[in-house]
MIDONU-273735 format. One record per residue (C-alpha): residue number from 1; x, y, z. Coordinates in steps of 0.05 Angstrom, whole numbers, always signed. Last residue first. Layout:
<atoms>
ATOM  fido       x       y       z
ATOM   NUM       X       Y       Z
...
</atoms>
This chain:
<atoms>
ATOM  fido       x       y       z
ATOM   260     -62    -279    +693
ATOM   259     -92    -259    +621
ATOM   258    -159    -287    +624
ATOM   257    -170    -279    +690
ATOM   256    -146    -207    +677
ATOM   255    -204    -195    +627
ATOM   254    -166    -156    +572
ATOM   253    -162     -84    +561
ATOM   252     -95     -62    +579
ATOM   251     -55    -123    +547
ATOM   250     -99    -138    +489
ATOM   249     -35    -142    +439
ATOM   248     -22     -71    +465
ATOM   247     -23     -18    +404
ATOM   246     -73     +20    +435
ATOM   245    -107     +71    +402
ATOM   244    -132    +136    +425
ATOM   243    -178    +171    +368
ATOM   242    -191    +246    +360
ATOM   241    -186    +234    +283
ATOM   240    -196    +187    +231
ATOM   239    -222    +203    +159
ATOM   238    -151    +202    +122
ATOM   237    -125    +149    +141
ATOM   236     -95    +132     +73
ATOM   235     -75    +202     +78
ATOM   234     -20    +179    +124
ATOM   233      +1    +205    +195
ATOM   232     -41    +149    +225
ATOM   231     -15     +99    +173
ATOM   230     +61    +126    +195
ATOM   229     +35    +117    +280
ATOM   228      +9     +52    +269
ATOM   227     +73     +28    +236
ATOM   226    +114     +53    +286
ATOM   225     +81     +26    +344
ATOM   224     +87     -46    +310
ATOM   223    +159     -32    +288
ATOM   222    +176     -14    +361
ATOM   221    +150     -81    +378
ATOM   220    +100    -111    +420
ATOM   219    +122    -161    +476
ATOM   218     +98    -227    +478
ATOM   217     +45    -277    +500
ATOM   216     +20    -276    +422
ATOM   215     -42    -228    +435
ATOM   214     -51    -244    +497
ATOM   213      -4    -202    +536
ATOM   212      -5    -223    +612
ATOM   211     +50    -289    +601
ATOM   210     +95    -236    +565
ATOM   209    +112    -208    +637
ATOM   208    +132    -269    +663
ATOM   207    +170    -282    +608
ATOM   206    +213    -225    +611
ATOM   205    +220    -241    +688
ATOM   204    +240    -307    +678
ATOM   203    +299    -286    +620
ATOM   202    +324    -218    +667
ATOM   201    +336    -268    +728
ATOM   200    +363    -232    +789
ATOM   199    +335    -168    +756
ATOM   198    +380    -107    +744
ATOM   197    +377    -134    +658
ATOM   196    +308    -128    +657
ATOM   195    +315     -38    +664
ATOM   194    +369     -47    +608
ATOM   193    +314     -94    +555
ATOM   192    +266     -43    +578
ATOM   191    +309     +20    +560
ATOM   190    +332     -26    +501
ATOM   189    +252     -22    +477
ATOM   188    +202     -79    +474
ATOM   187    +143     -49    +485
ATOM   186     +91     -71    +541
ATOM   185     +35     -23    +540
ATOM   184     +40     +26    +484
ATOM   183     -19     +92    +477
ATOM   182     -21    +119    +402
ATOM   181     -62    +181    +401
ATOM   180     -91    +223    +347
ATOM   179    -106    +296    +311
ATOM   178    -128    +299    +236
ATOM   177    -119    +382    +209
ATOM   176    -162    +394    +164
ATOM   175    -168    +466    +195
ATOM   174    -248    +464    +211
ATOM   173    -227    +396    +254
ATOM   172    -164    +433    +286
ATOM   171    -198    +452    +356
ATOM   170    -238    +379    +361
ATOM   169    -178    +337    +345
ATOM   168    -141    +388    +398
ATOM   167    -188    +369    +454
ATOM   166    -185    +304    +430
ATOM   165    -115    +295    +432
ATOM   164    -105    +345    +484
ATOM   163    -137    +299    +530
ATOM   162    -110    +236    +516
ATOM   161     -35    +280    +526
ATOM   160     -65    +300    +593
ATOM   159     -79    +233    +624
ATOM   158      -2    +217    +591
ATOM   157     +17    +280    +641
ATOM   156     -24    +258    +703
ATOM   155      +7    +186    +702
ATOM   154     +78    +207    +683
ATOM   153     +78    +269    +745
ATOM   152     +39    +210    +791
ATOM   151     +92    +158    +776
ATOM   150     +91    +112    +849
ATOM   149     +35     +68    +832
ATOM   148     +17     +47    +754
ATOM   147     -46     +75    +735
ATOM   146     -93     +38    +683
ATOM   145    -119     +90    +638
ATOM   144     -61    +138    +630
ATOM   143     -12     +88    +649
ATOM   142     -24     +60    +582
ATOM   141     +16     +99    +545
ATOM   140     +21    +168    +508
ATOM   139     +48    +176    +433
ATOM   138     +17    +241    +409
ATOM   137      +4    +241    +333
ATOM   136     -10    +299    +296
ATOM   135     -30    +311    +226
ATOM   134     -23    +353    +165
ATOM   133     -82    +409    +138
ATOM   132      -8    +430    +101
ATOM   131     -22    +503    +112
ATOM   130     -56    +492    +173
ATOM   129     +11    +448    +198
ATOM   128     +52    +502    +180
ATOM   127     +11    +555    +217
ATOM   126      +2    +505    +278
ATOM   125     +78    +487    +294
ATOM   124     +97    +527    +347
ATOM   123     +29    +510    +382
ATOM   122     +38    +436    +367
ATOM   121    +112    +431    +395
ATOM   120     +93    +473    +456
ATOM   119     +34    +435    +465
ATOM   118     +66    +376    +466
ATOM   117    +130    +398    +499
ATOM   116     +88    +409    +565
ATOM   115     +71    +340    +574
ATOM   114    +122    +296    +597
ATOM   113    +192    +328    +622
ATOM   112    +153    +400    +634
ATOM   111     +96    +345    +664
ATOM   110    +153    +315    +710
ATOM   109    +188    +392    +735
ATOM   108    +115    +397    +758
ATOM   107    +109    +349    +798
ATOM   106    +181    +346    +836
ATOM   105    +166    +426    +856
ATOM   104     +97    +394    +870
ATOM   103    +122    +356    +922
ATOM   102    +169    +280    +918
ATOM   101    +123    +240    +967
ATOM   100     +67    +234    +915
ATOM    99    +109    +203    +869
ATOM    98    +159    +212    +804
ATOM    97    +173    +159    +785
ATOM    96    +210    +179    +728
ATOM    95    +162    +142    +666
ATOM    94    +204    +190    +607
ATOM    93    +177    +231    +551
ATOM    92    +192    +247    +474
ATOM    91    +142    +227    +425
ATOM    90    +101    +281    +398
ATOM    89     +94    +267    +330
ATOM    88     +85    +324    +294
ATOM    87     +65    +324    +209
ATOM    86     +67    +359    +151
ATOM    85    +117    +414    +172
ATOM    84    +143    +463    +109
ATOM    83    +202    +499     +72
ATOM    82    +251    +438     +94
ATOM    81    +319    +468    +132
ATOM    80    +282    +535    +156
ATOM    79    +219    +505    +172
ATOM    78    +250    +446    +209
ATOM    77    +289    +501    +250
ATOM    76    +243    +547    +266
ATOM    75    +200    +481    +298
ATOM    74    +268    +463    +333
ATOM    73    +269    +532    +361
ATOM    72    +208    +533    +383
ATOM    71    +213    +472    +418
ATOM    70    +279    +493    +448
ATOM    69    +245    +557    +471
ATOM    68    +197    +511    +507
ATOM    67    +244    +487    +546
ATOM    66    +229    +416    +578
ATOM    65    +247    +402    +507
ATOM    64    +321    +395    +507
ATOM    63    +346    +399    +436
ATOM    62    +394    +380    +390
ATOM    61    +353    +379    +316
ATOM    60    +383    +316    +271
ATOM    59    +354    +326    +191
ATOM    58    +344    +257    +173
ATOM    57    +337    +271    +102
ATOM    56    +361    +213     +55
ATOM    55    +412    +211      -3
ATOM    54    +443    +137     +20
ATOM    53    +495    +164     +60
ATOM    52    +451    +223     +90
ATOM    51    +411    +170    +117
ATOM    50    +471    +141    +158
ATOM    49    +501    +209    +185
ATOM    48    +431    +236    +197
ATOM    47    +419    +173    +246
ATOM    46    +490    +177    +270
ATOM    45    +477    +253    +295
ATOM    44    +423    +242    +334
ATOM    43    +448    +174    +374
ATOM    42    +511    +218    +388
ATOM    41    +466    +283    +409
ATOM    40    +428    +265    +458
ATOM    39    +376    +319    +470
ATOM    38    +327    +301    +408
ATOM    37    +297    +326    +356
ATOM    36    +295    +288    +289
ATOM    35    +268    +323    +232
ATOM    34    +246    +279    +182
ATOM    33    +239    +280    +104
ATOM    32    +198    +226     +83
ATOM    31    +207    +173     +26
ATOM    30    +163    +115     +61
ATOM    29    +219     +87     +89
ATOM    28    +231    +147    +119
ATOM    27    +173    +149    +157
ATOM    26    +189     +78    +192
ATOM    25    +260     +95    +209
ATOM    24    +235    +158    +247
ATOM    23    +172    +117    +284
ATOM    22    +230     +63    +297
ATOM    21    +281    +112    +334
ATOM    20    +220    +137    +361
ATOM    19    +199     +73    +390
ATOM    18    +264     +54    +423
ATOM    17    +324    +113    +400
ATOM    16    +340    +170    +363
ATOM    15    +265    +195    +355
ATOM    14    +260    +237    +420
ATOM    13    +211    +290    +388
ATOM    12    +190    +269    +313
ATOM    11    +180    +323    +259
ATOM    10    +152    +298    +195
ATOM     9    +155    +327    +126
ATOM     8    +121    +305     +67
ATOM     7    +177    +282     +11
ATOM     6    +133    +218      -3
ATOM     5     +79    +203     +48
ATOM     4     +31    +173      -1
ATOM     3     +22    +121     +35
ATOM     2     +25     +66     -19
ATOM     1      +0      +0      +0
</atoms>
């Protein structure tokens, strides 16, 4: 299937590594030019490095988003380096347990790590994306519905982001402009692989946690978030906004008799 996505350009926050690096790696397969941004600059800069050898735009952004001048400045840049923005996907965020004991000093400093940079990325971003009538996609997870313990800042900001989605699919409706979520459960991702790897026994307690996702009693892939997110951004989807999907293999939703 052709998505027509040729030369439209994508901006993707925190796509040098996990599910961004695959959102990023998934839109240029399809012949778009992407603006990574990112704070990390080695991971950044060898994405470029390798597209660039084989006449591709990967166009590497340094950044640190819990400023919203840096999201500005990213947006600035993307115009300046492509002419245009057809699509954001907000990606960027970090679960950092941060609790009710830490204090609202702790709280907010979370959400400006979580949730801020979506609306600063949208907001700098609206007159392109009007232009275009592009898309957004906000990648939240499934903490949003379920809860986790001990992450209030994460919980309340991915609450937010399924907010803002169809808040904002709502807002941008008259614009063209098709706004939606993707929400992961239990991705496979090196952070995961790393955070396994300070168990006694990484191998039982991988498969202990594939045992509560149905759909194949394994993990989902960065590919399979990917590839949701590039049909979402597509016009072959092209009558779907202000929806929150879950690319879980049935792991939120599922009757936990079933899946225990």
């Amino acid at each position: 299937m052709d998505l027509q996505l040729q030369d439209k350009v994508v901006i993707v926050t925190g796509g040098s590594k996990g599910i961004g690096e695959g959102i990023v790696r998934s839109f240029l397969a399809e012949g778009a030019k992407v603006a990574n941004v990112n704070r990390s600059t080695e991971e950044g800069l060898a994405l470029q490095e390798e597209y660039a050898a084989i006449g591709q735009d990967c166009f590497f952004i340094q950044g640190d988003l819990t400023s919203v001048e840096a999201c500005q400045a990213a947006v600035d840049a993307t115009v300046q380096k492509f002419g245009r923005i057809d699509v954001v996907v907000n990606n960027a965020g970090v679960n950092d347990s941060v609790g009710l004991d830490e204090g609202p000093a702790a709280f907010l400093k979370s959400l400006e790590r979580n949730l801020i940079h979506f609306y600063a990325m949208v907001h700098y971003s609206l007159a392109e994306l009007k232009k275009s009538r592009g898309a957004i996609i906000n990648i939240g997870s499934k903490v949003s519905v379920t809860g986790q313990g001990g992450t209030s800042g994460y919980a309340a900001a991915k609450g937010g982001i399924n907010g803002l989605t169809r808040e904002w699919a709502l807002d941008l409706a008259d614009d063209g402009i098709r706004v939606n979520a993707v929400l992961p459960a239990e991705t496979w991702t090196p952070l995961y692989e790393n955070i396994l790897n300070t168990m006694p026994d990484p191998a039982a307690a991988k498969k202990e946690i594939e045992q509560l996702i149905p759909l194949g009693r394994r993990f989902t892939t960065c590919q399979e978030m990917a590839d949701m997110v590039v049909f979402l951004a597509s016009p072959r989807s092209s009558h779907t906004t202000g929806q929150i999907l879950f690319v879980d293999g049935g792991y939120t939703h599922f009757d936990r008799k079933f899946t225990s």
